[in-house]
LUMBA-526878 format. One record per residue (C-alpha): y, x negated, z negated. Coordinates in steps of 0.2 Angstrom, whole numbers. Example, Ala and Ser with C-alpha at 12.3 -4.5 7.8 and 13.67 -1.06 7.14 Angstrom:
2
y x z
-22 -62 -39;
-5 -68 -36;
***
This chain:
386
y x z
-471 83 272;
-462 83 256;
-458 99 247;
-442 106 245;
-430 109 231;
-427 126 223;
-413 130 212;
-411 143 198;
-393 148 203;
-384 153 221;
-380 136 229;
-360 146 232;
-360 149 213;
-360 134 205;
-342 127 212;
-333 144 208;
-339 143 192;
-334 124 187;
-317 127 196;
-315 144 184;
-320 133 168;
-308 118 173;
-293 131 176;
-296 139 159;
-297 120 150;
-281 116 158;
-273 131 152;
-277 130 133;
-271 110 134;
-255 114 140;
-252 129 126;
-257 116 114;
-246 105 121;
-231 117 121;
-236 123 104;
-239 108 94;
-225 95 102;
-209 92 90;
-193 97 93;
-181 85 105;
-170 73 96;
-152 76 95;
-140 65 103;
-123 61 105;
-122 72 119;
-122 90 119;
-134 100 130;
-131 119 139;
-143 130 146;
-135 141 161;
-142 156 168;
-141 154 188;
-143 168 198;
-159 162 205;
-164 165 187;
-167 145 183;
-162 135 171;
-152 121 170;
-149 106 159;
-132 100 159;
-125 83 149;
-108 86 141;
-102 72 138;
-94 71 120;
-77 68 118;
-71 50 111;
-59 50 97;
-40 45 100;
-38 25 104;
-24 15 99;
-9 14 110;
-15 -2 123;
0 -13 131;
-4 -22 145;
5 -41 145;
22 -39 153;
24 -21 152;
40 -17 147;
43 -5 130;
54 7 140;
41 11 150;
27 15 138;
29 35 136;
14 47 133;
14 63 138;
23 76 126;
29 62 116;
48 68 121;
45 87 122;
38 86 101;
48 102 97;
43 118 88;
51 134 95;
65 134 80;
72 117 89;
65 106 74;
58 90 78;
38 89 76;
30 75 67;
13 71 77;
-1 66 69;
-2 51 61;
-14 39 69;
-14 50 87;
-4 42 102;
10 51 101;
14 46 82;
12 26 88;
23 31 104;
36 40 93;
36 26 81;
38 13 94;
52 23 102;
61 21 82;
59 4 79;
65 -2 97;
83 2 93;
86 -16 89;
96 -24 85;
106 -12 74;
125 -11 76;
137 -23 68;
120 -35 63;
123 -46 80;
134 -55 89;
131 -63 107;
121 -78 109;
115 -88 121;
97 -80 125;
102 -64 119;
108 -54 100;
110 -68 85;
108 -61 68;
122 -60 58;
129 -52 41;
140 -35 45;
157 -33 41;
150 -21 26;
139 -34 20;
123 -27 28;
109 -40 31;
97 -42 42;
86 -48 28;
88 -30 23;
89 -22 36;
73 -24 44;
63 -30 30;
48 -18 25;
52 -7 11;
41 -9 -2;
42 1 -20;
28 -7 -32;
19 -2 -50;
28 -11 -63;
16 -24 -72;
3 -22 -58;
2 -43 -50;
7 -46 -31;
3 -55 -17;
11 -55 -3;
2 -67 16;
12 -70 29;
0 -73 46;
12 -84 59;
7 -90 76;
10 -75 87;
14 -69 103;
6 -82 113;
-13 -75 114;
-13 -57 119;
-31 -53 108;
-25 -61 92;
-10 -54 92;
-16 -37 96;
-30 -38 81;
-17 -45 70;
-7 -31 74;
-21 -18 75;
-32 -23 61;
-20 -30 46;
-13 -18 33;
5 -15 38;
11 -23 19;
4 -40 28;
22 -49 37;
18 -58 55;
26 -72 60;
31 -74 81;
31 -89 90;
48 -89 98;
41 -92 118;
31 -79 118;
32 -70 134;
39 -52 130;
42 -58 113;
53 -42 111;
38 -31 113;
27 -38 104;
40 -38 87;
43 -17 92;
23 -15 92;
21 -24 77;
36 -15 69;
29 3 73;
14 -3 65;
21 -5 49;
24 -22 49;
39 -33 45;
42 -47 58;
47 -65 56;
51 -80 69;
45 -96 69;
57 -111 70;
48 -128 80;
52 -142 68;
50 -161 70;
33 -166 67;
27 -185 64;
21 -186 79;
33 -180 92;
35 -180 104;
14 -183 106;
14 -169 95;
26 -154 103;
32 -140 95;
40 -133 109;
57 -133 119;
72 -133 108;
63 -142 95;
72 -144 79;
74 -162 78;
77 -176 63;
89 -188 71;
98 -176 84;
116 -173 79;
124 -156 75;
131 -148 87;
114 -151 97;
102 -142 84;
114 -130 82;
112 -127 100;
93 -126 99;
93 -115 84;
104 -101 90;
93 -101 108;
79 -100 95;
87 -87 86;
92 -77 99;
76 -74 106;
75 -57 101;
78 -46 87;
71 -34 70;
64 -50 61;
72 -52 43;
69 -69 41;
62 -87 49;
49 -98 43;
45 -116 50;
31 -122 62;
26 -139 58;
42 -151 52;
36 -166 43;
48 -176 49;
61 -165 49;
59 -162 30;
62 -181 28;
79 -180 34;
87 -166 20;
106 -168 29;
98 -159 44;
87 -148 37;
100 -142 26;
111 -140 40;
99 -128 48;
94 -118 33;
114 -116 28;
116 -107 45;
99 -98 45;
106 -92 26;
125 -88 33;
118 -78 46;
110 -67 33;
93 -71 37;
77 -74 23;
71 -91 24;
53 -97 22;
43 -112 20;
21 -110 27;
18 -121 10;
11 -136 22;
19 -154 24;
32 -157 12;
36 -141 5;
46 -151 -10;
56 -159 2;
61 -143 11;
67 -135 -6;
78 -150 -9;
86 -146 8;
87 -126 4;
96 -133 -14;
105 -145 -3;
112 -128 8;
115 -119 -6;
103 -107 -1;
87 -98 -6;
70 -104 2;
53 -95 -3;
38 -106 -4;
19 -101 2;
10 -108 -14;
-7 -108 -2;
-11 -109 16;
-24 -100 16;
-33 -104 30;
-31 -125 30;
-49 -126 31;
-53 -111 43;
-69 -107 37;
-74 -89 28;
-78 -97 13;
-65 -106 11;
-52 -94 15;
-57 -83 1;
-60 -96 -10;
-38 -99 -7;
-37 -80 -9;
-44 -80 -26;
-30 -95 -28;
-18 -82 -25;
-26 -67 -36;
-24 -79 -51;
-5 -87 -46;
-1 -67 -47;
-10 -64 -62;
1 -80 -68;
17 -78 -62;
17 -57 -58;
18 -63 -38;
12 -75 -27;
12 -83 -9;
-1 -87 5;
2 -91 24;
-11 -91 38;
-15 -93 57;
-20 -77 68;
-38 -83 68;
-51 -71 69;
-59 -78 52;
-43 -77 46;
-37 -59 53;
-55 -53 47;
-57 -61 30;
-39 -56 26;
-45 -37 32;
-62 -39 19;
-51 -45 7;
-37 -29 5;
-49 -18 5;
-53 -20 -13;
-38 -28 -18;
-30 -12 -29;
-47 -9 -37;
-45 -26 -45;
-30 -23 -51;
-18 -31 -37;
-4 -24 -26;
-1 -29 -8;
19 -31 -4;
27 -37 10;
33 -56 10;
53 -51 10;
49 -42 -8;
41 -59 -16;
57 -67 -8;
67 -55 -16;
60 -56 -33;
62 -74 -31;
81 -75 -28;
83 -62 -43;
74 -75 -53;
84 -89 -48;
99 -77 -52;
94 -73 -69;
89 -92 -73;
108 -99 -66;
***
């Protein structure tokens, strides 16, 4: 019969004492734990610690508080219903009128509500879609009127971009509108759905507004332009129809510029019969620089009128590079000629490049002014040279 074992130690002893040593080793590893861990990372959120009655704690998220956005119109909403709240009560207790802070909803909503009152008395007259331009009996012009004030350094080269194409996609126009400095004039496609609103929005923001008049291109009709398209061999009395219905489309713009019109520029008795009304009716007339720009001034001298010339279109080639390769173009014509020119298309390489581009501008020695003042210089120029 085998012997049996013996043991030094109780046989009830030996697991109390293991269970003691693992409870002591648990211990000292959670204190290190708890001693030697780092500090949580901060975040965006805020944390608070509340006392309960239970005597707990709990963690609760706060979340943080976004900054202001910029006013956001849906398509089709109509200006007279946009309000914010307070935007109307902005009164101190003296009865004075309270300016909000610039940038904050209530200052785009109080400027919106200022620049809707369009058009201004005794600058109108009926027309068949609505308000056409025309000069007041005191000589008021729209070309004045609701051009961007713009006060320049003397001596300091200008450059002045007029981006055109608007109204007809809500995201461009609403980046256009958003992300442009305000001195930069946009251009609105007369069919634009709510083409009031979106001239008021881009008015508040700063900007001055043109329309664009659909001339005859080569191609036409394969190539569109658009109901009420200025045409080459139609008579008179019918573009004169169409322009009024174009310019009647709403109101607030200072001048026209044209879309497309190769062909039309070929016909100088027609042109010149549009620009002489566009001119009588005391609005600024421009050209995008594209086509036959040499042809459109024969027609403006032909009227008897002024017409301002885009030296580059910026934007020809849509690429990155080459936009700013034509903005250079334009730093250099204002170095030249102490202003200069440029039109574009609300693409987003255009709408971005342009942004890039004015950032710096004043550091190298330029000023960016609306497109009514290079006009402006232009006519006094061609004043002084007569």
């Amino acid at each position: 019969m085998p012997a049996r074992q013996t043991s030094d130690t109780p046989p009830l002893r030996n697991p109390l004492i293991a269970a003691a040593c693992l409870f002591a080793g648990a211990g000292l590893v959670f204190a290190a734990i708890v001693f030697f861990a780092p500090a949580p990372e901060t975040g965006t959120a805020a944390r608070a610690v509340l006392d309960r009655p239970t005597g707990e704690d709990e963690v609760i998220e706060v979340a943080e508080v976004p900054a202001a956005s910029p006013a956001i119109f849906a398509e089709g909403e109509e200006d007279e219903s946009f309000s914010l709240p307070g935007v109307r009560e902005t009164q101190d207790v003296l009865g004075g009128e309270v300016e909000p802070p610039p940038g904050s909803n209530a200052a785009r909503a109080l400027a919106l509500q200022r620049v809707s009152n369009v058009p201004h008395a005794g600058l109108y007259e009926d027309g068949p879609g609505g308000p056409l331009p025309i000069i007041a009996a005191d000589g008021r012009r729209p070309s004045t009127a609701y051009a961007r004030p713009f006060e320049g350094e003397p001596g300091t080269p200008v450059i002045a971009v007029i981006v055109g194409g608007l109204g007809v996609s809500e995201s461009l126009t609403q980046a256009a509108i958003d992300s442009l400095p305000p001195e930069i004039t946009l251009s609105f496609v007369p069919y634009a759905r709510d083409l009031q609103s979106w001239m008021n929005r881009a008015r508040a923001a700063g900007h001055e507004v043109m329309i664009e008049l659909p001339m005859e291109p080569f191609d036409y009709p394969n190539n569109d332009p658009g109901p009420h398209t200025l045409l080459a061999d139609a008579s008179e009395a019918e573009n004169m129809r169409r322009l009024h219905w174009l310019l009647s489309r709403s109101s607030g713009y200072f001048g026209v510029t044209n879309y497309l019109g190769a062909r039309l520029s070929g016909s100088e008795a027609a042109l010149a019969r549009i620009y002489r009304e566009a001119g009588r009716r005391g609005l600024t007339i421009f050209h995008d620089g594209a086509g036959r720009p040499g042809a459109a001034s024969a027609a403006a001298a032909r009227a008897g009128t002024t017409l301002t010339l885009a030296e580059r279109v910026i934007d020809a080639d849509p690429s990155a590079r080459a936009i700013d390769a034509r903005l250079l173009e334009l730093e250099a014509l204002a170095i030249q000629n102490g202003h200069s020119l440029g039109s574009g298309f609300a693409y987003p390489v255009t709408v971005s490049a342009l942004q890039s581009w004015a950032e710096g501008l004043e550091r190298r020695g330029y000023q960016l002014a609306p497109a009514s003042h290079v006009a402006n210089v232009r006519e006094d120029r061609a004043g002084q040279d007569t």
